[in-house]
C-alpha positions in Angstrom: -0.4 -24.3 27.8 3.2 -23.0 29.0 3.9 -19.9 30.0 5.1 -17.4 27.5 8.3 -16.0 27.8 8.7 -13.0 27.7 12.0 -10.2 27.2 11.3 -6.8 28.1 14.0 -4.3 27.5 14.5 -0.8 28.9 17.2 2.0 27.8 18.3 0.2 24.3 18.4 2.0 21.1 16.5 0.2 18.2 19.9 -1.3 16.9 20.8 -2.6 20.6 16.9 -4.4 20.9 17.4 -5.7 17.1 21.0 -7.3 17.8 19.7 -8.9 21.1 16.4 -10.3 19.6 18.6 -12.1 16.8 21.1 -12.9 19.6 18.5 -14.8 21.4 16.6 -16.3 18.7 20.2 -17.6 17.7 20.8 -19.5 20.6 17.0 -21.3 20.6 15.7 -24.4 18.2 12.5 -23.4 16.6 9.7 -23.1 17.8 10.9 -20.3 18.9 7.5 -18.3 20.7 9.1 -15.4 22.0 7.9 -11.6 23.4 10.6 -9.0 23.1 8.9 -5.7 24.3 10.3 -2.1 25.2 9.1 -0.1 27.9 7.4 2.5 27.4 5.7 5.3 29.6 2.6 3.5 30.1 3.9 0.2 30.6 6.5 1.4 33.4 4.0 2.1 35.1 2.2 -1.1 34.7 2.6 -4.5 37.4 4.3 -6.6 35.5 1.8 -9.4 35.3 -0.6 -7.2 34.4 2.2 -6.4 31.6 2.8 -9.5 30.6 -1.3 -10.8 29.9 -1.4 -7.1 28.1 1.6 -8.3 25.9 0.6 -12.1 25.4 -2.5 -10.5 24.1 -1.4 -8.7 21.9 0.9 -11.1 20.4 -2.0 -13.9 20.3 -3.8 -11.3 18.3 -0.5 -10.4 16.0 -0.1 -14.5 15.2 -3.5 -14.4 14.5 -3.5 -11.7 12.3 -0.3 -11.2 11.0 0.3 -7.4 9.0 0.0 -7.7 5.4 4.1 -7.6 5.9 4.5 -10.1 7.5 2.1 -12.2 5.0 4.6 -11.0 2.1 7.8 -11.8 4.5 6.5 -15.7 5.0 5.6 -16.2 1.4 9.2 -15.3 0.2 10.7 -17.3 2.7 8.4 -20.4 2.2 8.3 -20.6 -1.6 6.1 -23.9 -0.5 3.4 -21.7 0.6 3.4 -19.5 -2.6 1.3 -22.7 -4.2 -1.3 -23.0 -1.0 -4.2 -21.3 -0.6 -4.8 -19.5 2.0 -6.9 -19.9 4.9 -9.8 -18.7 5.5 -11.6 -16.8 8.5 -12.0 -19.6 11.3 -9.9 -22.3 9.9 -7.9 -22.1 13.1 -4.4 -22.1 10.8 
């Protein structure tokens, strides 16, 4: 598996880390697998490897079980997917 790639930011506002995720995501074909993090107390305190498996994990988990947001955000965007069922537990999809 390749290594994930990860963008951690430190000192942006919310509308700075929005207009440099799209920024980025502009300039990469699909798939595009990215982390974008902000530092926080606990993780500037943190080695950054140690970081960076704590944030892999959690996004692992996150594509795994994507918010009920998210869910709704890929259905309208895919009307495709409004006509599939959808997986169940352990289907690996």
């Amino acid at each position: 598996m390749a290594e994930q790639r990860v963008i951690i930011m430190h000192g942006f506002p919310y509308e700075e880390i929005d207009r440099v995720m799209r920024a980025v995501k502009g300039e990469f074909p699909p798939p595009r697998d990215f982390i974008f993090a902000k530092t926080t107390e606990n993780s500037l305190t943190m080695k950054v490897a140690d970081l960076i498996e704590d944030l892999t994990e959690d996004h692992t988990y996150l594509k795994e079980n994507p918010p009920d947001f998210v869910k709704k955000q890929r259905k309208k965007s895919d009307p495709a997917s409004a006509n599939q069922a959808s997986p169940g537990p352990g289907d690996g999809s």
